[in-house]
C-alpha positions as CSV (number, residue, x, y, z in Angstrom):
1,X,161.9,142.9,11.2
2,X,159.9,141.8,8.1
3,X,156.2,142.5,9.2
4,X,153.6,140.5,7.5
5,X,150.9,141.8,5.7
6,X,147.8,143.1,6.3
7,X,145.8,140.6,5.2
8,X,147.3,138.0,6.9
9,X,147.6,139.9,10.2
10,X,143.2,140.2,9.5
11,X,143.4,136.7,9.4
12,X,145.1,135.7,12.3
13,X,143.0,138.3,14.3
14,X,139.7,136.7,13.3
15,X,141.0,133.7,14.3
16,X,142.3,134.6,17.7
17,X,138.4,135.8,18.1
18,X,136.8,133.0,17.3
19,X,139.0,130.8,19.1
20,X,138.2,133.5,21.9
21,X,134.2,133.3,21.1
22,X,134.3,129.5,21.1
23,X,135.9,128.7,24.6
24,X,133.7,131.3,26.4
25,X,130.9,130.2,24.5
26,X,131.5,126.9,26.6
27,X,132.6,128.2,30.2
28,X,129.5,131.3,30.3
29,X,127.0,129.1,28.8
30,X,127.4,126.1,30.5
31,X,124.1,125.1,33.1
32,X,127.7,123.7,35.6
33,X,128.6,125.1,38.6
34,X,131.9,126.7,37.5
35,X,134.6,128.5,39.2
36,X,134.0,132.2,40.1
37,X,136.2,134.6,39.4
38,X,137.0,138.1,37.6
39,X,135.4,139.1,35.2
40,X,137.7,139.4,31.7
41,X,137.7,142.0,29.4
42,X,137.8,141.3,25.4
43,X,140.9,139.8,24.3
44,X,143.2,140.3,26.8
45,X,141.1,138.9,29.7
46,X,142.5,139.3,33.1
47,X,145.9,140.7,32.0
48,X,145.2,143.9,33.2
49,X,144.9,142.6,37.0
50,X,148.1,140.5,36.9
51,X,151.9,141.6,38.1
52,X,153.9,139.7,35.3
53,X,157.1,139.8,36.8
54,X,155.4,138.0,40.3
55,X,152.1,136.4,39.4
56,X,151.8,134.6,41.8
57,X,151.5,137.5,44.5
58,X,148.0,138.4,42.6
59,X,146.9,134.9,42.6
60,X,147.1,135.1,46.3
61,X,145.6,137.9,46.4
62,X,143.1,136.7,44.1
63,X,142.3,133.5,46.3
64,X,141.8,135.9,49.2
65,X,138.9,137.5,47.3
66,X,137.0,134.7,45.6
67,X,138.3,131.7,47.2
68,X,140.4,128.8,46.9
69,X,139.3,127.6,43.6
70,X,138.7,130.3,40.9
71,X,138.8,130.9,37.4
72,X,141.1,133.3,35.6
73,X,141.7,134.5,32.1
74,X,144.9,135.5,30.4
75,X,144.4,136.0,26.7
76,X,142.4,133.6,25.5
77,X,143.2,131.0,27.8
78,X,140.8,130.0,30.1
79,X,142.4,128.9,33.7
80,X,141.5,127.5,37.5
81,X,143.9,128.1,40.1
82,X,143.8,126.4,43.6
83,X,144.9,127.7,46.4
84,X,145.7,126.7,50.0
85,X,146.5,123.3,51.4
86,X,143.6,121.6,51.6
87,X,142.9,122.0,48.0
88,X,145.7,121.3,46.5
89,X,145.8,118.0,48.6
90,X,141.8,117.2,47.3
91,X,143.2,117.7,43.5
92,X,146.6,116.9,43.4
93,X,146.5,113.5,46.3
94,X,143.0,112.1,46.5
95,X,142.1,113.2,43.0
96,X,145.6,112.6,41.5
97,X,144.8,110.7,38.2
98,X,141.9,113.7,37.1
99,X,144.7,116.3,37.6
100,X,148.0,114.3,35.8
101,X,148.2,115.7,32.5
102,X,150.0,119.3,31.2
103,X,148.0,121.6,29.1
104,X,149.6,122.6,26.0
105,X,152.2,125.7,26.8
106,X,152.9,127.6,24.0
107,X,156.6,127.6,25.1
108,X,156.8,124.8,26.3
109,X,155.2,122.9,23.4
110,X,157.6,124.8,21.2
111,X,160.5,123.6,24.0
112,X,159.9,119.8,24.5
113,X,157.3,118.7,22.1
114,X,155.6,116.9,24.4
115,X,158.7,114.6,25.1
116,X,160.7,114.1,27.9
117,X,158.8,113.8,31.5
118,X,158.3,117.5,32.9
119,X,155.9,118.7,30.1
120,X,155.2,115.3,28.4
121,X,151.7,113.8,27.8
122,X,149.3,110.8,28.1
123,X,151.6,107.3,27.2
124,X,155.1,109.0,26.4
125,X,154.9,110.8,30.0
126,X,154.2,107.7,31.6
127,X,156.3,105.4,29.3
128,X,159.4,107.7,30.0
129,X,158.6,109.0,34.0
130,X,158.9,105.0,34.6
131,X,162.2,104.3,32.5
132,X,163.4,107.7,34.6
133,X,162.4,106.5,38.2
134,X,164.0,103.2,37.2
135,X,167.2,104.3,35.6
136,X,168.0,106.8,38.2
137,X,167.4,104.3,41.1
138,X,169.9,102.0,39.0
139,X,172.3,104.6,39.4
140,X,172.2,105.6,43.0
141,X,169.4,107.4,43.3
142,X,168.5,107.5,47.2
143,X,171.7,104.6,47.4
144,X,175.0,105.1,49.2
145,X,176.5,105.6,46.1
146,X,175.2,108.4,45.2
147,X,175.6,109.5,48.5
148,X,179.5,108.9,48.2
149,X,179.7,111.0,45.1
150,X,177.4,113.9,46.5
151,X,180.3,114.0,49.6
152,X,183.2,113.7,47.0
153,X,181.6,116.9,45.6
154,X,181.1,118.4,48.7
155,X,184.8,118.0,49.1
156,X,185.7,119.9,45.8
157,X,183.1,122.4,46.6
158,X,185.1,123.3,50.2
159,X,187.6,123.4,48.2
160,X,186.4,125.9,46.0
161,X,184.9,128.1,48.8
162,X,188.5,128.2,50.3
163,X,189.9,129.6,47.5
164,X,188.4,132.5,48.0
165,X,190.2,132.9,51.2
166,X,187.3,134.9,52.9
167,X,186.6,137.8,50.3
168,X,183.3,138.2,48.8
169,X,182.2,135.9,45.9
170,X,179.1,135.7,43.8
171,X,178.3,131.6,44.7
172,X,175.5,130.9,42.1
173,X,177.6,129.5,39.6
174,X,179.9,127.7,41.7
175,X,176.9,126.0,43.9
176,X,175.2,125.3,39.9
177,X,178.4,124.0,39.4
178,X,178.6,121.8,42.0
179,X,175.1,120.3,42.2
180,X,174.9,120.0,38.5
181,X,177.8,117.8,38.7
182,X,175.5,114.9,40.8
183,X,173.0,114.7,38.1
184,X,175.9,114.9,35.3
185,X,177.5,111.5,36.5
186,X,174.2,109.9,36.6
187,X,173.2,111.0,33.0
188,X,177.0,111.0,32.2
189,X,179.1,109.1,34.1
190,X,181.7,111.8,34.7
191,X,181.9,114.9,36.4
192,X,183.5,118.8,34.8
193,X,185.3,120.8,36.6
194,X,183.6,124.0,37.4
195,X,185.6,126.4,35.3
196,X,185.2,124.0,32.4
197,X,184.2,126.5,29.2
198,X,181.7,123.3,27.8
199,X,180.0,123.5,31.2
200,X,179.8,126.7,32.4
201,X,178.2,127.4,29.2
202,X,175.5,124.9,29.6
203,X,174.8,126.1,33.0
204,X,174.7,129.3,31.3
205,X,172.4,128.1,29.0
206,X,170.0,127.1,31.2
207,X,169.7,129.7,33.5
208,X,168.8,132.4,30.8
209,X,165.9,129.6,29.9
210,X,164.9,129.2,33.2
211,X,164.7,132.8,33.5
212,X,163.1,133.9,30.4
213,X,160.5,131.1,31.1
214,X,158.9,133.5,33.5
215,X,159.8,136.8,32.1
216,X,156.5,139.1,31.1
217,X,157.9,138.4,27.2
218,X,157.3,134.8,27.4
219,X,153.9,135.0,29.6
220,X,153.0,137.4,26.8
221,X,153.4,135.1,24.4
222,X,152.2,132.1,25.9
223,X,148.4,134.3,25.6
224,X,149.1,135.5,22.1
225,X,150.9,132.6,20.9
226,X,150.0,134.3,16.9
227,X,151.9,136.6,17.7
228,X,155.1,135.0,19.1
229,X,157.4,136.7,15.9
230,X,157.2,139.6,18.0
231,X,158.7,138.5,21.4
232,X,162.7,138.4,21.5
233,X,162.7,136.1,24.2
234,X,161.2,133.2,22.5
235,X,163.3,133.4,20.0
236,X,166.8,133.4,22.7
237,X,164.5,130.4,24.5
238,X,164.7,128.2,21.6
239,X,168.2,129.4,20.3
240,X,169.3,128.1,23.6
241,X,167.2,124.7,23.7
242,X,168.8,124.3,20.0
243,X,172.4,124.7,21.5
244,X,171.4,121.7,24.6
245,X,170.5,119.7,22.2
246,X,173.2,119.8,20.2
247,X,175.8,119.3,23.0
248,X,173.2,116.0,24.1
249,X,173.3,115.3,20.7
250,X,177.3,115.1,20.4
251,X,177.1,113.4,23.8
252,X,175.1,110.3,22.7
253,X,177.1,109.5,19.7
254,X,179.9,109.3,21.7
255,X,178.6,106.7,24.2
256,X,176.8,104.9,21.1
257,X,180.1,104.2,19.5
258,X,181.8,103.1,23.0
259,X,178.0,101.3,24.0
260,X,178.7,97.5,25.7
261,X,175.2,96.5,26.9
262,X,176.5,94.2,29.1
263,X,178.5,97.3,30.8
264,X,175.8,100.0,30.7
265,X,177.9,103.2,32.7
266,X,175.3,106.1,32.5
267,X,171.5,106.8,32.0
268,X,171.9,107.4,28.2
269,X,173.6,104.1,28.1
270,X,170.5,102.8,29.6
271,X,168.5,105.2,27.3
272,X,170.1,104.0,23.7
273,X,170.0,100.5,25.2
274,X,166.7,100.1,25.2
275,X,166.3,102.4,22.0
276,X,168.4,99.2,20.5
277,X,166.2,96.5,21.5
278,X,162.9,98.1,20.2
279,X,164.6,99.5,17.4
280,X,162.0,97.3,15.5
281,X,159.2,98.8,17.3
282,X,156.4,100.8,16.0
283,X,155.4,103.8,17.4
284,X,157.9,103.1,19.8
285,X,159.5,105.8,22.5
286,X,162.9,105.3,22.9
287,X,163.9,107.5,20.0
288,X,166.2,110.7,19.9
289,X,163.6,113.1,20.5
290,X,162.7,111.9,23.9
291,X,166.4,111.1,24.9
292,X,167.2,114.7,24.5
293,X,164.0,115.5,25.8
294,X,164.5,113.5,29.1
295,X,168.4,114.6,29.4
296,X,167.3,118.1,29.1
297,X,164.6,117.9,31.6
298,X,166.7,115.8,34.6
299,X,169.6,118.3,33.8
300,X,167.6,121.2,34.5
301,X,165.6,120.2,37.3
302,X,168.2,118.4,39.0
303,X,170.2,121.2,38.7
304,X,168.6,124.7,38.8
305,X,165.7,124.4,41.8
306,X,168.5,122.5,44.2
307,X,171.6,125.3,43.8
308,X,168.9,128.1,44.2
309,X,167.8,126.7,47.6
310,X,171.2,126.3,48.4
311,X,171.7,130.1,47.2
312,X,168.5,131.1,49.2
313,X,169.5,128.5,52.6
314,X,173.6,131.0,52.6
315,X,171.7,134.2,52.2
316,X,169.6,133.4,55.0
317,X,171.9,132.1,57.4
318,X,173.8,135.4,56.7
319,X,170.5,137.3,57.6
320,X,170.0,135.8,60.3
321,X,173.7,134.6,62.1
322,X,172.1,133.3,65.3
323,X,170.1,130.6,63.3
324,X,173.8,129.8,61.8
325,X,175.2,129.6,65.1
326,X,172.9,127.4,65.9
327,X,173.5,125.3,62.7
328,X,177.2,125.1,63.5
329,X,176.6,124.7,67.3
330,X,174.8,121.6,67.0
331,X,176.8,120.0,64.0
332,X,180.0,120.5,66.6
333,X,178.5,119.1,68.9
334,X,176.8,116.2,67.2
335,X,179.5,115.2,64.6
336,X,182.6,117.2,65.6
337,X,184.9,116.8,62.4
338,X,183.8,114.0,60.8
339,X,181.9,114.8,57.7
340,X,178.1,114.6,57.3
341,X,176.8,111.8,55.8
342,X,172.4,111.0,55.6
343,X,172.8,109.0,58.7
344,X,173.4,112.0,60.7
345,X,170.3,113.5,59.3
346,X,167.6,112.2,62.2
347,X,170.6,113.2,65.2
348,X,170.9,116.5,63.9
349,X,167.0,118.1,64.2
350,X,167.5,121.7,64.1
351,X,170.2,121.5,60.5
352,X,166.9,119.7,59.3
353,X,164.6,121.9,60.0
354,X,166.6,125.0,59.0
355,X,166.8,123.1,55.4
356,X,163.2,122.2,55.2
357,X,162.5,126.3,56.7
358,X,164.3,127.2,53.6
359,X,162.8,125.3,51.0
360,X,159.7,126.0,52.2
361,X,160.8,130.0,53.1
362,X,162.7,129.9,49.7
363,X,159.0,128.9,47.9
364,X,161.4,128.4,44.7
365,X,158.3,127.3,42.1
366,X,155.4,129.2,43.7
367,X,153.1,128.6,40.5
368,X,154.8,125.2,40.1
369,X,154.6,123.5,36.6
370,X,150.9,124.1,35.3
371,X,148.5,120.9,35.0
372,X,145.3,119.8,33.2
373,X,142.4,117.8,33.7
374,X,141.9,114.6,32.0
375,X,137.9,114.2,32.5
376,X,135.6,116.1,33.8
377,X,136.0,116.9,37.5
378,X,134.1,118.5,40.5
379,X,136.5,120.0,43.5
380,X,135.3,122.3,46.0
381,X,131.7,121.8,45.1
382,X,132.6,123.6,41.3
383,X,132.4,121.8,38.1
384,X,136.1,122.2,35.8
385,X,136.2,120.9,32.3
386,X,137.9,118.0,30.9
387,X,141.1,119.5,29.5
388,X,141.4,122.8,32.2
389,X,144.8,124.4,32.2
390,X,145.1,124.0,36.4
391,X,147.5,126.6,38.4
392,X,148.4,124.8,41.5
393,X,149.5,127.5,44.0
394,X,152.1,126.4,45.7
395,X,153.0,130.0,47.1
396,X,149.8,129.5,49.2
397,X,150.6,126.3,50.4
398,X,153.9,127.3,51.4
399,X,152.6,130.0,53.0
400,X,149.2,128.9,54.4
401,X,148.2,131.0,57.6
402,X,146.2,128.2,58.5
403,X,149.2,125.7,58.4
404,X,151.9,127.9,59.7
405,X,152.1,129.5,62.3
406,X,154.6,132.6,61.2
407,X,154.5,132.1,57.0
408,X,155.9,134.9,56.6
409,X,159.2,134.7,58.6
410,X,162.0,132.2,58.3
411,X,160.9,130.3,61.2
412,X,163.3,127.1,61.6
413,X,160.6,126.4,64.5
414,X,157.9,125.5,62.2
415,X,159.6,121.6,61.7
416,X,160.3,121.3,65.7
417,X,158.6,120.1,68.5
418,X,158.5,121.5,72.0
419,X,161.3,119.3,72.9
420,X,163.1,120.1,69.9
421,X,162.4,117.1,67.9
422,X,162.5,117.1,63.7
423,X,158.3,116.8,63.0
424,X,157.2,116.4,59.3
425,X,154.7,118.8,58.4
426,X,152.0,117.5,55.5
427,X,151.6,120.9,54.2
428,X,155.3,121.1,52.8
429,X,155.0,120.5,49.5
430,X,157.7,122.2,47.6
431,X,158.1,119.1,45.2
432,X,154.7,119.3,44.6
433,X,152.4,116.2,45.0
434,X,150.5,113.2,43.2
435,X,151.6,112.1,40.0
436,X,153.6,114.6,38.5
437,X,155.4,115.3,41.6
438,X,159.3,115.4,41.2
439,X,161.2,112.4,40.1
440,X,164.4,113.4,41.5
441,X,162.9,114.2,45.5
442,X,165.3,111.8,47.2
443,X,168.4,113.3,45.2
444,X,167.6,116.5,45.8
445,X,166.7,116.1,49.8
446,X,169.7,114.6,49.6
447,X,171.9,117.1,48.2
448,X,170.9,119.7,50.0
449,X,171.4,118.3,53.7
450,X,174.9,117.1,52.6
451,X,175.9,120.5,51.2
452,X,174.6,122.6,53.8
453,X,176.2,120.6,56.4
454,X,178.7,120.1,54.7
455,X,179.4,123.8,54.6
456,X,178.1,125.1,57.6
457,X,180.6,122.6,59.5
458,X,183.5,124.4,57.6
459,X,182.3,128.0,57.0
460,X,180.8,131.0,58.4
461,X,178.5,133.1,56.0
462,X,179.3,136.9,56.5
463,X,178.2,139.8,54.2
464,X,180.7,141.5,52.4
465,X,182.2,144.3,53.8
466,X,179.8,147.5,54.5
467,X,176.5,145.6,54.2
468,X,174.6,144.9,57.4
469,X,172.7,141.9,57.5
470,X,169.7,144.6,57.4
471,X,170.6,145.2,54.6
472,X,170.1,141.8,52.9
473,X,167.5,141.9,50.5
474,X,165.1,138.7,50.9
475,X,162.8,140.1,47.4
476,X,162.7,137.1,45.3
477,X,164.3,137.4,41.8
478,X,162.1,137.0,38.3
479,X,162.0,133.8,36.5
480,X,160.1,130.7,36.1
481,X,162.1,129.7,39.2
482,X,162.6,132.5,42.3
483,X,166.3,132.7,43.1
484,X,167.7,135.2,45.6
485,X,168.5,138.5,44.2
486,X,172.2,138.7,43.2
487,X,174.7,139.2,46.7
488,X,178.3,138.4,47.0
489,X,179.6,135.9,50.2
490,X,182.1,135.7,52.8
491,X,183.3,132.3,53.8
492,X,185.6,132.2,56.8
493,X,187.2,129.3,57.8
494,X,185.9,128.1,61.3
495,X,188.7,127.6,63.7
């Protein structure tokens, strides 16, 4: 590693201090009522309380201590978290415009550039959230036809499953597979096979990101951004993001040089459509940067959260075989053989609720993706900044002891009524809320009562051979996201 030189490194410290000097110049001095919280030390704030490989288990414990809004520091970045239900409602729901922008990342600065729709800002997030929500309801978004191709899959998926002819089998990649295959033939308009080398290695790809993303490394140097040369996993984060794009890149000159506007087949045909007609157009959005930007971002988050709650919804059903009885029992019962299509959804109550127990069990995104104030705003009687990097919490609404009655056990019961009836719950919020809520909700709800039907009408979930459903470990992995930890599957046939 070439190290730099002293001087320099004097520099950069200075100004790293004055940068730290300067913000809590404004947050101690100010005569506002702001957020409580603890107290930092010099440069490296609150570091020293945090768990970096599960933050958000001392933000909860955090919340418990001084309440559901407080301030925290890591580095030099200043921070409000909220906690619980009712205040993540006030910000995200009846104060949605104060709290719809994304403070500036590090990583993800470095990642996106501020394009795309996830971690875009101001006009180009709104410009290109609306061409998404469009495009994607062109293409079958929430529509029978997307419907028809998220059964077709389910089919290939059984399919898959079978082969394994009831001996244990590591299912990530096959369920990333499978679900990344819905959002491929809306961006794409085709589907891989799973063992295709191209597309297991961009599911590859972005799992490692998706992991690194919340890997100590990373947090580390999204506080000490100066000092980023020193952190390997940046370096693999952007080495990856410069492969995705490459393989978008080759993707879109291929349907540019087969492109008939009048027969648009996919959402980058929509995408370079539009880049064609304002071609002419200054400052314009539709360029090349945002279309990777926006590919990489439905890709990923149409992809990784929904496979890990699948991952999460087998492990549990394993865990806990009566709740899969169940399942099965009423599917039998309900639909017999036929396969299960969104109009079964409201006759089968308890499947529903065991897939909403499980997203909200699963509490895939606890931090969720970060957010910042655009004005000057007052929640919870405290005064936050203009510009606030915001930590909604969604581990604590998940998880709310004042919303659930068992948060801590997978509790199918907490989405029934006393005569077994499906009731929605306004405290489930695991696609977060407002306006940067997820574009792709009704895919994903989608997607995931269709597969788990899907296979729970065809399978039993068993551990492998010589581990006891004790002996299932429910400890959420580490990563931006919270898959299970690693577990190999047995799927017998059902008679």
């Amino acid at each position: 590693m070439e190290w730099m030189d002293p001087l320099s490194v004097l520099f950069l410290f200075s100004l790293a201090i004055a940068f730290l000097w300067k913000m809590n110049n404004f947050w101690n001095s100010s005569s506002q009522n702001l957020p409580p919280g603890p107290k930092p030390l010099p440069i490296i704030g609150n570091l020293h309380l945090m768990d970096l490989k599960r933050p958000y288990r001392t933000l909860l414990k955090l919340s418990k201590q001084y309440g559901p809004v407080f301030s925290l520091q890591t580095g030099f970045q200043k921070m409000v978290v909220l906690a619980g239900y009712e205040t993540v409602k006030e910000a995200l729901v009846n104060q949605a415009d104060a709290f719809a922008e994304r403070p500036m990342v590090p990583i993800l600065e470095d990642y996106q550039k501020g394009y795309g729709v996830v971690f875009a800002h101001g006009e180009n997030w709104k410009v290109m959230r609306r061409f998404a929500l469009t495009t994607l309801r062109d293409y079958g978004m929430g529509r029978r036809t997307i419907e028809d191709r998220i059964v077709e899959e389910c089919h290939s998926l059984i399919r898959k499953f079978e082969s394994f002819g009831g001996k244990p089998f590591d299912n990530t990649t096959v369920l990333n597979a499978a679900v990344a295959n819905i959002i491929v033939s809306i961006l794409l308009g085709k589907r891989y096979e799973y063992e295709d080398p191209s597309f297991v290695k961009l599911l590859n790809l972005f799992n490692e990101n998706t992991r690194l993303a919340g890997s100590p490394s990373v947090t580390l140097y999204n506080m000490f951004p100066a000092l980023g040369f020193l952190f390997g996993s940046r370096r693999i984060v952007l080495n990856n993001k410069m492969e995705l794009d490459n393989f978008i890149q080759d993707t879109f000159i291929e349907h540019l040089k087969e492109l008939d506007v009048n027969d648009q087949r996919s959402f980058i045909d929509a995408f370079l459509t539009r880049q064609q007609e304002e071609k002419n157009k200054i400052n314009g959005f539709f360029h090349n940067g945002n279309l990777k930007a926006i590919v990489n971002d439905l890709f990923g988050a149409g992809t990784e959260t929904t496979s890990i709650t699948l991952c999460w919804g087998l492990l549990l059903m394993m865990k806990y075989p009566e709740i899969q009885k169940k399942v099965q029992e009423e599917i039998t019962k309900v639909i017999g053989s036929a396969e299960p299509r969104i109009e079964h959804r409201a006759k089968l109550p308890y499947t529903d609720a065991v897939v909403h127990e499980v997203q909200r069990f699963a509490n895939i995104l606890p931090t969720s993706v970060p957010h910042a104030t655009t004005v000057d705003v007052t929640l919870g009687g405290y005064f936050i900044p203009k510009g606030t990097h915001i930590i909604t919490l969604l581990y604590s609404v998940l998880y709310d002891e004042s919303q659930w009655e068992k948060p801590y056990k997978f509790y199918p019961e907490h989405f029934l009524d006393s005569e077994g009836n499906f009731v929605k719950r306004d405290a489930f919020m695991p696609f977060s809320a407002g306006r940067r809520m997820c574009a792709g909700e009704t895919l994903a709800k989608m997607e995931l009562f269709l597969f788990f039907a899907s296979l729970l009408q065809r399978f039993t979930f068993q551990p492998a051979s010589g581990t006891s459903q004790e002996d299932l470990d429910l400890t959420p992995d580490i990563g931006f996201t919270t898959p299970p930890m690693p577990y190999h599957i047995c799927a017998l046939p059902r008679s």
